[in-house]
C-alpha positions as CSV (number, residue, x, y, z in Angstrom):
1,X,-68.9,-64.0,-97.5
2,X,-67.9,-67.2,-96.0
3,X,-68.8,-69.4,-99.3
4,X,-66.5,-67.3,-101.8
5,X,-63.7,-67.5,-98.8
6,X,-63.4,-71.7,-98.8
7,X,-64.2,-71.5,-102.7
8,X,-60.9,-69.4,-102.9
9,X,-59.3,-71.5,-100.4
10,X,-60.4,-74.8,-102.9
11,X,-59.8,-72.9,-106.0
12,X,-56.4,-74.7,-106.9
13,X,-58.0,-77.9,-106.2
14,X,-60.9,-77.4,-108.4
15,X,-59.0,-75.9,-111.0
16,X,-56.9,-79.0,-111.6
17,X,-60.2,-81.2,-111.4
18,X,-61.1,-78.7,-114.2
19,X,-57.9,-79.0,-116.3
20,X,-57.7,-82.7,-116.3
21,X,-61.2,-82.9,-117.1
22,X,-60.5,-80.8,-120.3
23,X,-57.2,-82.9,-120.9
24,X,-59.6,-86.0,-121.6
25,X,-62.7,-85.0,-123.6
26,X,-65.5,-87.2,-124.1
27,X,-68.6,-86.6,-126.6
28,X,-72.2,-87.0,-125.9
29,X,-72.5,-90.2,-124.0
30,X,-68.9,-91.1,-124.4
31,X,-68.7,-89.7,-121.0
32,X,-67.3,-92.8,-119.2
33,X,-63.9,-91.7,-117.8
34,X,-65.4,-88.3,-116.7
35,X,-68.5,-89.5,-115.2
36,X,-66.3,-91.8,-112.9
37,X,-64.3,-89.1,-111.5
38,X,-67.6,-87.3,-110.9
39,X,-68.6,-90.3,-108.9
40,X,-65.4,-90.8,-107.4
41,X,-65.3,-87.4,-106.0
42,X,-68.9,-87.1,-105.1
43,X,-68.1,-90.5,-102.9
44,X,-65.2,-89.2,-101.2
45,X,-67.0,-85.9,-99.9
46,X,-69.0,-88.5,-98.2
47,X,-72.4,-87.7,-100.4
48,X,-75.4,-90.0,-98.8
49,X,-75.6,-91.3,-102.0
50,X,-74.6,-91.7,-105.4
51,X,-76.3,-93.1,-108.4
52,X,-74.6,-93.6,-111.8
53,X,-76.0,-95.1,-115.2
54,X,-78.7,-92.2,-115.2
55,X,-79.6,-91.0,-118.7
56,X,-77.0,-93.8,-119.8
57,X,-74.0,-91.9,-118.4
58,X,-75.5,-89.8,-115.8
59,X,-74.5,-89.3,-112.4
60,X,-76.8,-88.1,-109.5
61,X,-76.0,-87.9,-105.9
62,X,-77.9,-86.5,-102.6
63,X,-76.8,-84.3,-100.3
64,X,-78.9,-84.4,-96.6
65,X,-78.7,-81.0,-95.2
66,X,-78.5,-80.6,-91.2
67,X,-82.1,-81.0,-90.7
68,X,-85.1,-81.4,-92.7
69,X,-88.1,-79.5,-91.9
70,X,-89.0,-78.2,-95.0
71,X,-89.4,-81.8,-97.2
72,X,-87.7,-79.3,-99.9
73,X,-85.4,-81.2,-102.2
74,X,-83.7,-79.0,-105.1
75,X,-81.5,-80.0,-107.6
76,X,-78.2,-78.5,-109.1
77,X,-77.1,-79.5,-113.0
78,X,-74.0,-79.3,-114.7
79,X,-73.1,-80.7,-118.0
80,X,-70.2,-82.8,-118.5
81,X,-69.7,-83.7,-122.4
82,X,-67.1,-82.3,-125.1
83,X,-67.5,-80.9,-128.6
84,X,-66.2,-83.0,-131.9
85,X,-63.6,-80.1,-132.6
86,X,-59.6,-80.3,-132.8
87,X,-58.5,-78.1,-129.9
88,X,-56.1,-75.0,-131.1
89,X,-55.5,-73.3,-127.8
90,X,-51.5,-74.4,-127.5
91,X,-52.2,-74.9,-123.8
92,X,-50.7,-77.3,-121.3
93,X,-53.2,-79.2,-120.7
94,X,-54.9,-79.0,-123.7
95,X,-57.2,-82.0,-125.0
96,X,-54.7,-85.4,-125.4
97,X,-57.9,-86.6,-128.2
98,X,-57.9,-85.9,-131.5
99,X,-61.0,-84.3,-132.7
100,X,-62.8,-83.8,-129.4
101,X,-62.6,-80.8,-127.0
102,X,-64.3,-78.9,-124.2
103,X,-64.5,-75.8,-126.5
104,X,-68.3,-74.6,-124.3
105,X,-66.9,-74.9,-120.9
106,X,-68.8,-78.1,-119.3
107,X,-65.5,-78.8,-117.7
108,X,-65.5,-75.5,-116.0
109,X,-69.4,-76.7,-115.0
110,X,-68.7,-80.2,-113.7
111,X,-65.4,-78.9,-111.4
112,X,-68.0,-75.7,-110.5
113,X,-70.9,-77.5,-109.1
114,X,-68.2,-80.6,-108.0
115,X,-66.7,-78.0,-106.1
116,X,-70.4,-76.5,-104.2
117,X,-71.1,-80.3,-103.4
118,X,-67.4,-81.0,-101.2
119,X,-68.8,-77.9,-99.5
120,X,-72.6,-78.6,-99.2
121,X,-71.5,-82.1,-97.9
122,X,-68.5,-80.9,-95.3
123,X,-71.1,-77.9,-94.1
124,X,-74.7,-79.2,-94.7
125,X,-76.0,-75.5,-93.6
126,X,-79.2,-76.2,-95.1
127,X,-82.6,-77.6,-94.3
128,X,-83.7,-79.9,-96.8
129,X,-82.3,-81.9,-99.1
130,X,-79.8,-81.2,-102.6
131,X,-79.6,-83.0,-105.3
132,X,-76.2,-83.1,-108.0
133,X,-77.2,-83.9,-112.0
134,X,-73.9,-84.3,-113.7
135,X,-75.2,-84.5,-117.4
136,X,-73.6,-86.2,-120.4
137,X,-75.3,-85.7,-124.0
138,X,-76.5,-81.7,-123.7
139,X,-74.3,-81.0,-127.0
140,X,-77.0,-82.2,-129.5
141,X,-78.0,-86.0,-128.1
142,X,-80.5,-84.7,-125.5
143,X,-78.6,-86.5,-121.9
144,X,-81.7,-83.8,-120.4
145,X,-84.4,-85.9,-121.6
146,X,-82.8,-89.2,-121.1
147,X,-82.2,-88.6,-117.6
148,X,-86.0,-86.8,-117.2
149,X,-87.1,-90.7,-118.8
150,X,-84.6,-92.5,-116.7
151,X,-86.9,-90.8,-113.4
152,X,-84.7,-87.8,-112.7
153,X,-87.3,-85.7,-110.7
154,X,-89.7,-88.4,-109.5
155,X,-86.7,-90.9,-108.2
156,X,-85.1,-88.3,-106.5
157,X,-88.5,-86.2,-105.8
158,X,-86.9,-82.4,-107.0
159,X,-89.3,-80.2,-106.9
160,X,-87.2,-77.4,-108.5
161,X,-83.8,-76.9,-110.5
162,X,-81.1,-74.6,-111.1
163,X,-78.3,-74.7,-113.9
164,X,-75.4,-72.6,-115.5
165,X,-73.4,-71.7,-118.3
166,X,-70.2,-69.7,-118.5
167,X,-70.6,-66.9,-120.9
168,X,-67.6,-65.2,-122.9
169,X,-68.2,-61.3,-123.0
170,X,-69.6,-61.3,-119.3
171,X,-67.0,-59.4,-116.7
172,X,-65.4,-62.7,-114.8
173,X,-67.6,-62.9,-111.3
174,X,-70.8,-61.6,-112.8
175,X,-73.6,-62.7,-113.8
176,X,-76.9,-62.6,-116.5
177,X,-80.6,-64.1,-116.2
178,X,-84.0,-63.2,-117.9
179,X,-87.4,-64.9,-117.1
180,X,-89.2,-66.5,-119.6
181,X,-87.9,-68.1,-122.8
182,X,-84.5,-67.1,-123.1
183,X,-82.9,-70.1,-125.2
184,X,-84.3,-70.8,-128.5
185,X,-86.2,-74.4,-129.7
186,X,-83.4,-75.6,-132.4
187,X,-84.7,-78.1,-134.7
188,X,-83.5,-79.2,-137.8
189,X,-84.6,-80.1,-141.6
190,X,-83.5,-82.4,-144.3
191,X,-84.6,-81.8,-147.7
192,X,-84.7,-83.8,-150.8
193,X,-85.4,-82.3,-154.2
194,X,-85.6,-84.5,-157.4
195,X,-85.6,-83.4,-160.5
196,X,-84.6,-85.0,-164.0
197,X,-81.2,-84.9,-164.7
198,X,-78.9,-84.5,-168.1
199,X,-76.6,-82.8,-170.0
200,X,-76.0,-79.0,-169.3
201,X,-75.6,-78.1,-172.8
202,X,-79.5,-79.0,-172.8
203,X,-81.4,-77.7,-170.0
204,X,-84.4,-77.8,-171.6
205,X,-84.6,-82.0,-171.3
206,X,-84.3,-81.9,-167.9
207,X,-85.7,-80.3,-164.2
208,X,-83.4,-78.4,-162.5
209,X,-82.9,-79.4,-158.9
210,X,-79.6,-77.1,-158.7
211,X,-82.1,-73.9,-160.0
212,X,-84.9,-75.2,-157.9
213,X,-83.1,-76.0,-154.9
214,X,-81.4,-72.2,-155.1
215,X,-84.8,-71.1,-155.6
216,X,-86.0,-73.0,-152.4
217,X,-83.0,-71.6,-150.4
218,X,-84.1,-68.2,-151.3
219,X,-87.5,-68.4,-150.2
220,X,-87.1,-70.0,-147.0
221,X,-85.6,-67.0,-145.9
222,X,-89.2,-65.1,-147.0
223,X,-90.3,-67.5,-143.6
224,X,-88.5,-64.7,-140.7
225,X,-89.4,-61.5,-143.3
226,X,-93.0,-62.4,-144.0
227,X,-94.7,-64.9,-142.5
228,X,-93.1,-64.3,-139.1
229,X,-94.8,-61.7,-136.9
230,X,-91.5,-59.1,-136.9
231,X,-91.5,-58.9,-133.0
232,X,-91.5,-62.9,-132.8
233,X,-88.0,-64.4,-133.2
234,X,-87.3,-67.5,-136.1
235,X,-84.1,-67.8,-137.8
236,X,-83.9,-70.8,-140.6
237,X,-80.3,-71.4,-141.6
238,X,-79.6,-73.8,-144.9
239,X,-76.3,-74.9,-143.7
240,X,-75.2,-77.6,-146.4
241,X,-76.4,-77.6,-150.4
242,X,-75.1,-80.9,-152.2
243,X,-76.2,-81.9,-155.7
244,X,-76.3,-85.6,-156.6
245,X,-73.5,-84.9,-159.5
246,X,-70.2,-82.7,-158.9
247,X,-69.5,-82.5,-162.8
248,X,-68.8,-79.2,-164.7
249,X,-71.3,-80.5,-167.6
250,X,-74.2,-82.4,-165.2
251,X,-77.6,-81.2,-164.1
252,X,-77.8,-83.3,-161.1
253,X,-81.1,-86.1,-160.7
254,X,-81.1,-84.5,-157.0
255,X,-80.0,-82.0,-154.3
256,X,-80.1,-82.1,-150.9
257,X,-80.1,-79.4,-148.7
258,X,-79.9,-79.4,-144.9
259,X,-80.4,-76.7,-142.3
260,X,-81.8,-75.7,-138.8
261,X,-84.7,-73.4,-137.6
262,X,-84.1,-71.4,-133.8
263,X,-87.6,-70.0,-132.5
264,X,-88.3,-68.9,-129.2
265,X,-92.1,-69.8,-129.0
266,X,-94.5,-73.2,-129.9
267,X,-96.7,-71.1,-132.3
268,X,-93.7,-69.9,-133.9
269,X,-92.4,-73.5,-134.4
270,X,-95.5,-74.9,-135.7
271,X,-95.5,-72.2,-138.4
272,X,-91.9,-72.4,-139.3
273,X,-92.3,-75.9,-139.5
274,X,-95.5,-75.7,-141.7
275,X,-94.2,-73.8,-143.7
276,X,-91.1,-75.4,-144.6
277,X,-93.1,-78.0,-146.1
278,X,-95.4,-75.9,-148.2
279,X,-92.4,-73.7,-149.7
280,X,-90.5,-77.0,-150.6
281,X,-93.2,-78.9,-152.0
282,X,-94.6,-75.7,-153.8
283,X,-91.6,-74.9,-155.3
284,X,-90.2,-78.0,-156.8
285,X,-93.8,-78.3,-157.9
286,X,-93.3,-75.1,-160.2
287,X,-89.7,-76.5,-161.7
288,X,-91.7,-79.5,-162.2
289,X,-90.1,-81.8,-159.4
290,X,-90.7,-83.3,-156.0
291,X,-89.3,-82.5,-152.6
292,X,-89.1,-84.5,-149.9
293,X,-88.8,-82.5,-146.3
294,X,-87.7,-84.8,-143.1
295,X,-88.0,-81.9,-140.2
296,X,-86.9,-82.9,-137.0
297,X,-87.6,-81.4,-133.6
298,X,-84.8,-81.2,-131.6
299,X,-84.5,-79.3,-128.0
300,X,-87.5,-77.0,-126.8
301,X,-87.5,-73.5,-125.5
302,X,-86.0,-73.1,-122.4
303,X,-88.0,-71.2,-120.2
304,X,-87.3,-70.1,-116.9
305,X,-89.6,-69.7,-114.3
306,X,-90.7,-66.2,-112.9
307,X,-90.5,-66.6,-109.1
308,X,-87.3,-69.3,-109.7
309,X,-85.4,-66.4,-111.3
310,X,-85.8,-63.8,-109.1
311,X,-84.4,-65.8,-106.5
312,X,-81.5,-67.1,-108.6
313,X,-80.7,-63.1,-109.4
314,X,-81.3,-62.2,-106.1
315,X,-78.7,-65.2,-105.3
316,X,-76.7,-63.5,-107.8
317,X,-76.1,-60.4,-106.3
318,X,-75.8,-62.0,-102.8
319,X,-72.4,-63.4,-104.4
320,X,-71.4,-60.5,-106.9
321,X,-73.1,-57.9,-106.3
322,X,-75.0,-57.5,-108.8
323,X,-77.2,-59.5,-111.4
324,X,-77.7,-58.2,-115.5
325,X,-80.5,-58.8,-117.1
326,X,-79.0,-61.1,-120.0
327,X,-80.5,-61.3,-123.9
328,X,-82.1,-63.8,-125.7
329,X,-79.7,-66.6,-126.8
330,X,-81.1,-68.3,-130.2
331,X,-78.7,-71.3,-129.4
332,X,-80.1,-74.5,-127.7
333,X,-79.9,-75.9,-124.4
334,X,-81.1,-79.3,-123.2
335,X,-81.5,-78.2,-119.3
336,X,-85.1,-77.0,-121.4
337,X,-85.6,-80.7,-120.6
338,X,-85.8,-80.2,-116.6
339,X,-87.8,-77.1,-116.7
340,X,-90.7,-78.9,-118.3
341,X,-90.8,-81.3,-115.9
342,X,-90.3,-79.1,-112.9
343,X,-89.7,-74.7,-112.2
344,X,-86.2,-73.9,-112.0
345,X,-83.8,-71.4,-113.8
346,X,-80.9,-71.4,-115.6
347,X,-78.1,-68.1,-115.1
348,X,-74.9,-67.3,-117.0
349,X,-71.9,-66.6,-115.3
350,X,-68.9,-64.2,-116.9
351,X,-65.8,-66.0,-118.5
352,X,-64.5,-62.6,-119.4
353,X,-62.8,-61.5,-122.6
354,X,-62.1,-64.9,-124.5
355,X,-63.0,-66.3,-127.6
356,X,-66.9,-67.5,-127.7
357,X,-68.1,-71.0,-126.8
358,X,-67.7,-73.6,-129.8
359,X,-64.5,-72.3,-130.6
360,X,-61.3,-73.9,-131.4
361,X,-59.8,-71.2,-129.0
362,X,-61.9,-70.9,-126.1
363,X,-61.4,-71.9,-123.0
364,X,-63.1,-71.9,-120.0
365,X,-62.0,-69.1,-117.2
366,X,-60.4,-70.5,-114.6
367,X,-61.3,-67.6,-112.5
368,X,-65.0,-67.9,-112.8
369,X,-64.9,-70.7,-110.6
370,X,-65.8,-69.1,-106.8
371,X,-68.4,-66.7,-108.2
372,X,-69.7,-70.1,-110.3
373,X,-69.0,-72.6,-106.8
374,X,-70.5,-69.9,-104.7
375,X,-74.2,-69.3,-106.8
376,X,-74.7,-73.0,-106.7
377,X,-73.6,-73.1,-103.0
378,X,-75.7,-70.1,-102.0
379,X,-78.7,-71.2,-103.9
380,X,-78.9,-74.8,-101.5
381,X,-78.6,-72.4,-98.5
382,X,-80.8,-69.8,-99.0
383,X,-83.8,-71.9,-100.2
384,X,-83.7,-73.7,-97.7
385,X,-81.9,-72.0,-94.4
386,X,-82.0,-73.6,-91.0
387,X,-84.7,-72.0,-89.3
């Protein structure tokens, strides 16, 4: 296919826009040296336009095609923010910043879909009009919905978008899609239980929280094995359990216990959500406290579009060959952002046997890049072909 043959023919030149990308890590909107190379590049492959500053650190540019026929404009995202974790891959060209690192691959996404627009923009095989999201913020501070507020889809009038993640455990030059919702909602709770504190050798002048809190812990978990319907998905995870007092002979005033909830539907959320509340507040009723619940809704469900999908796994296998049908991921993803406001779909691509995403030891497959280059490539051309 003539798309993977100037991808290979690029691949050292993408690859080192790659590896100095992950050299210099920035976190969540922090993306200010990276989002000017993004720009840079995009303006030197003679783009018809590029916008930064959308979504704070976003950058967009448009790419005419040959003719334009069709009025279809389609957009292409890629995320471009690190993690807040110390790299411990003993690479060359591993992060130079303490502390932050592209341990989930969105350098290998910004040099991928970089890469399809020097091509789209030397070639312009296309009828219609493409449209480049580089995204900062998808690692928790929502860059998605900023950039949807800043007038992402009506400036730029997309009527449909595509994204990608790399995936460890996929065969390198593959790929995995599923209609429907296939990442989770991930929202997240703060709870505050007061009790009365006092001396340990006398429990019986004081409430709990430390027995009431590990009581609460407990039956959270009753929320996925009997509330849930047992075909519906919710996970609720207490991730952190502090008490107000770290002394061997103190019951603590207070504990505070934080978590997240994944769910895959809105009726599932609304229940989880409920229900959090009622177990907290009827618990530390029954010890004879109070509880305090701060939930807070983070990224939707992404769901991908039926018709969208098909034609990104038929795009698939134009490229690879083939196209599997990929499981439900309970993790988050921002680009949920774009597919409310318009149909789209969002594909893995294979990063082959390494060590999962968020890991101090991962790192993004350098190999991936043509199969990754080519989808995005191939998706421009075939939606909209020159009649």
């Amino acid at each position: 296919m003539p798309v993977k043959n100037r991808f290979a023919e690029m691949h050292d030149e993408i690859t080192a826009w790659r590896r100095d990308i992950h050299e210099n890590p920035e976190i969540l909107f922090e993306t200010h040296r990276t989002s000017a190379l993004v720009a840079e590049k995009l303006q030197s492959f003679g783009c018809d336009d590029v916008v930064t500053g959308i979504g704070r650190t976003g950058v967009v540019a448009v790419i005419k095609g040959r003719t334009d026929t069709s009025g279809k404009v389609i957009g292409l995202r890629a995320d471009m923010d690190a993690l807040p974790i110390h790299e411990a891959t003993g690479l060359e060209y591993a992060s130079k910043t303490d502390g932050a690192m592209h341990a989930c691959g969105h350098d290998g996404h910004t040099a991928m879909l970089l890469g399809a627009a020097r091509y789209l923009a030397e070639t312009r095989n296309f009828d219609g009009t493409a449209v480049v999201i580089f995204q900062p913020a998808e690692e928790g501070g929502g860059g998605g919905r900023e950039m949807c507020e800043d007038g992402l889809m009506e400036r730029w009038k997309v009527q449909g978008v595509y994204g990608m993640h790399n995936w460890p455990g996929l065969p390198v030059g593959t790929f995995g899609i599923r209609a429907g919702a296939f990442f989770a909602a991930t929202d997240q709770f703060d709870i505050t239980l007061e009790g009365r504190g006092g001396h340990a050798a006398k429990p019986n002048d004081t409430v709990d929280t430390t027995v009431m809190a590990a009581q609460t812990v407990m039956t959270l978990q009753t929320i996925a094995s009997r509330n849930a319907d047992p075909v519906d998905q919710v996970v609720v995870s207490v991730t952190s359990f502090e008490t107000s007092s770290n002394a061997f002979n103190v019951i603590p005033q207070r504990v505070q216990l934080k978590g997240t909830v994944r769910t895959m539907s809105a009726g599932m959320r609304d229940l989880a959500e409920k229900r959090i509340n009622e177990i907290c507040n009827g618990v530390a009723a029954t010890f004879g406290g109070t509880a305090s619940v701060n939930y807070i809704r983070g990224y939707p469900v992404m769901i991908n579009s039926e018709e969208q999908t098909e034609f990104a796994a038929k795009v698939a296998t134009s490229v690879s060959g083939a196209c599997d049908h990929a499981d439900l991921v309970m993790g988050g993803e921002d680009f949920a952002f774009l597919l409310e406001e318009r149909p789209g779909a969002y594909i893995l691509v294979g990063n082959g046997d390494t060590a999962m995403v968020h890991h101090p030891e991962y790192n993004f497959n350098d190999d991936a890049i043509p199969a990754g280059c080519s989808w995005w490539a191939e998706i421009i051309e075939q939606r909209m072909p020159i009649a």
